[in-house]
C-alpha positions as CSV (number, residue, x, y, z in Angstrom):
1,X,-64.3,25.9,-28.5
2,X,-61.0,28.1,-27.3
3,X,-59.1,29.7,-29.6
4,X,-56.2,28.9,-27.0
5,X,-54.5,26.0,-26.8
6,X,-54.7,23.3,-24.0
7,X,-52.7,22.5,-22.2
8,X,-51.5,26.4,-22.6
9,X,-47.8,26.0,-21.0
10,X,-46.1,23.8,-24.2
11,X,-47.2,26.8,-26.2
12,X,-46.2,29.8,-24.0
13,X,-42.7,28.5,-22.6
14,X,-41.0,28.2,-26.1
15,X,-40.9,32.2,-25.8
16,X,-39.1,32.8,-22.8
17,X,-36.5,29.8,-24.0
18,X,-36.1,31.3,-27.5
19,X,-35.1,34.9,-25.7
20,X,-33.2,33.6,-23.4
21,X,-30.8,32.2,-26.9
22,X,-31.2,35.5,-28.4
23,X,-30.6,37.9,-25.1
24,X,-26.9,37.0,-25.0
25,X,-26.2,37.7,-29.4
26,X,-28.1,40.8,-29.0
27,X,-26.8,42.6,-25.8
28,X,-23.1,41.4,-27.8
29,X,-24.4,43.3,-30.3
30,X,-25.6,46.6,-28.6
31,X,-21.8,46.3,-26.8
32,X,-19.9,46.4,-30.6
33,X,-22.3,49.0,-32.2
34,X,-21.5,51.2,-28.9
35,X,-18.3,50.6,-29.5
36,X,-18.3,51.9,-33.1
37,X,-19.6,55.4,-32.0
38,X,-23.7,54.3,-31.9
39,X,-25.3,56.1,-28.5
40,X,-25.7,53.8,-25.7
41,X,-28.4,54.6,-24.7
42,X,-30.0,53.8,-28.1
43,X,-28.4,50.4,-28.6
44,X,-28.7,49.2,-25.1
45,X,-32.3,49.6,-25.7
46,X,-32.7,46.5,-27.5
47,X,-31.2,43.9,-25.2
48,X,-32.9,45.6,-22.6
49,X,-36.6,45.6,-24.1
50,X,-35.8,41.8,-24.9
51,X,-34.6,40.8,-21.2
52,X,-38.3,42.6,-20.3
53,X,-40.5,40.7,-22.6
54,X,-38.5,37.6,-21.4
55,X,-39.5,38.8,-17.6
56,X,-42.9,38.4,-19.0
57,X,-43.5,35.7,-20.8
58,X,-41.4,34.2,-18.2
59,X,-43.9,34.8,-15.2
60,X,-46.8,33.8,-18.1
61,X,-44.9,29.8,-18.5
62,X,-44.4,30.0,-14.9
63,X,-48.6,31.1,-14.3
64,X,-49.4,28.4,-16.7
65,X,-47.6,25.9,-15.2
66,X,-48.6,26.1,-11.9
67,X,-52.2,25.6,-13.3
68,X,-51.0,22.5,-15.0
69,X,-49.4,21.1,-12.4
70,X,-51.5,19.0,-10.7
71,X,-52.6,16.8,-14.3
72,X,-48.6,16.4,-14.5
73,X,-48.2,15.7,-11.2
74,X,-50.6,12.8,-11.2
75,X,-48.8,11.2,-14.1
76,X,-45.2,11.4,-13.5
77,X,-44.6,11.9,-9.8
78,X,-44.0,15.2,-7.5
79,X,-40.5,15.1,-7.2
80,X,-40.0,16.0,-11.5
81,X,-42.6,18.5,-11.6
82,X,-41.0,20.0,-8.8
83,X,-37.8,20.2,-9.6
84,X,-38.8,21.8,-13.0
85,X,-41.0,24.4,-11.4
86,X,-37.9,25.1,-8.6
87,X,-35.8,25.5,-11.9
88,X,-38.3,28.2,-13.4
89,X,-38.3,30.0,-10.2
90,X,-34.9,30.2,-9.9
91,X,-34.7,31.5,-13.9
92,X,-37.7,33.9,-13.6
93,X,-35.6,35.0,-10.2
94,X,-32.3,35.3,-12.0
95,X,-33.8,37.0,-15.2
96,X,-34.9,39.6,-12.7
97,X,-31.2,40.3,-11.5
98,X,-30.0,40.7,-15.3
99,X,-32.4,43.1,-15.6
100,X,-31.9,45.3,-13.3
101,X,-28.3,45.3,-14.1
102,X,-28.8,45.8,-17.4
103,X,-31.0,48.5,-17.1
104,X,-28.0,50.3,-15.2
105,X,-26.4,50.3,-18.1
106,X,-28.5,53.8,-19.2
107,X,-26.6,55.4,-16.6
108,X,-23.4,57.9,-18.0
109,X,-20.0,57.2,-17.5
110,X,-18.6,53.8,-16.4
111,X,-21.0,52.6,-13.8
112,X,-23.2,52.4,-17.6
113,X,-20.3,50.8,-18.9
114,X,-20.0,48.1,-16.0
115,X,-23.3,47.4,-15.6
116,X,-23.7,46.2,-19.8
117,X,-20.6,44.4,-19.7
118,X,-22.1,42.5,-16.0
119,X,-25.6,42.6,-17.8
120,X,-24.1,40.7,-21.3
121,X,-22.4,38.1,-19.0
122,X,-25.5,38.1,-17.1
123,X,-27.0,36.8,-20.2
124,X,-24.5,34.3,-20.8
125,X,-25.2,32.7,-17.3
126,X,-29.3,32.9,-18.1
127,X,-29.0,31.0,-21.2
128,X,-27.1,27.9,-19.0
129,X,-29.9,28.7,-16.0
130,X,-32.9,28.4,-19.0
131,X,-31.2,25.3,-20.2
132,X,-31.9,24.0,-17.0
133,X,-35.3,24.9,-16.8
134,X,-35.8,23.1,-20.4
135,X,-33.9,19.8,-19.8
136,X,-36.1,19.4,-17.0
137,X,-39.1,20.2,-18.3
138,X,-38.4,18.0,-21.4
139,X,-38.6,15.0,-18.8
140,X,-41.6,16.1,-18.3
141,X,-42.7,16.3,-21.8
142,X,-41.2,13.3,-22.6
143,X,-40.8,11.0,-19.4
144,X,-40.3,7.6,-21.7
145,X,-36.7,9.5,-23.6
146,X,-34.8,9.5,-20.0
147,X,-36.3,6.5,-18.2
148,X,-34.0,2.8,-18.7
149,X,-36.2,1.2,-20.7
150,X,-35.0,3.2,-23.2
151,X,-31.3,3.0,-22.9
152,X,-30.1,0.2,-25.5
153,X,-27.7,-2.4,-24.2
154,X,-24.6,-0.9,-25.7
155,X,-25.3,2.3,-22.8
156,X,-26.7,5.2,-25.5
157,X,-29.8,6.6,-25.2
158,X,-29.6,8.0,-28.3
159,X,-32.5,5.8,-29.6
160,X,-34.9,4.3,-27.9
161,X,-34.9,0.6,-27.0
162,X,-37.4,-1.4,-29.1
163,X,-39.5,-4.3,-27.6
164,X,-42.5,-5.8,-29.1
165,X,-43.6,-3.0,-31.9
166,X,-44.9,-3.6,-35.1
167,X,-41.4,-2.7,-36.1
168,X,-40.1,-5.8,-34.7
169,X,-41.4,-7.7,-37.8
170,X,-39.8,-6.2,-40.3
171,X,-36.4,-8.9,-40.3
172,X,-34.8,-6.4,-42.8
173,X,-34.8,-9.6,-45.3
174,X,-32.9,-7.3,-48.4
175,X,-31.7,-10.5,-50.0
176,X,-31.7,-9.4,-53.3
């Protein structure tokens, strides 16, 4: 019995996504206590540390998906586990580049100043790249929400389209 869970990737990935929401409120943050006298150095710390532990858990999803790959793959085709795995690359890749500009943003003068203004707009775009990285691995984890069968004849998908469920028997006969 493992104390880990299997598949492992579901579990890991919501940290990386969940940082990726917070990176942007936080470095936002380190930019108005800087502003209000705080040393940069000190508040740029936190936004910094979080864009790290995102690089991390980051490269842990993308580890853990590659060795799930191949049981997805076999279920829902090549071409969507691709396309998630080449959106993960490309967030792991851009993560990268916000960090390393944010981490210019310990240096003096206004290069530091640049660099966590770039790095807090960085963040902005990382949170629209993660998006993407989520939306398609949601079709992964839940092919039947995006396929036709499930788009109801008015055009929403909103709900899913029902056809021969137990449901279906309940007429909703509230005569009284």
């Amino acid at each position: 019995m493992s104390i880990l869970p299997t598949p492992l990737h579901p579990a890991i990935v919501h940290l990386p996504i969940a940082i990726a929401v917070l990176a942007p409120l936080f470095a936002l943050a380190a930019l108005w206590a800087i502003r209000r006298g705080i040393t940069p150095r000190w508040a740029w710390s936190v936004p910094v540390a979080l864009l790290a532990v995102l690089m991390v858990s980051g490269w842990a999803a993308l580890q853990t998906g590659d060795a799930d790959h191949e049981r997805v793959e076999d279920r829902l085709g090549e071409q969507v586990v691709e396309t998630h795995e080449e959106a993960a690359e490309a967030f792991l890749a851009f993560a990268g580049a916000v960090l390393g500009i944010s981490a210019a943003g310990f240096l003096a003068g206004r290069a530091g100043s640049a660099a966590r203004v770039i790095g807090t707009v960085g963040t902005v775009a990382l949170l629209a790249v993660g998006y993407n990285v989520g939306h398609t691995g949601g079709k992964l984890a839940y092919p039947d929400a995006t396929s036709p069968a499930t788009v109801s004849a008015g055009g929403s998908s909103s709900e899913p389209a029902r056809s021969g469920t137990a449901d279906d028997d309940d007429d909703d006969d509230d005569d009284n």
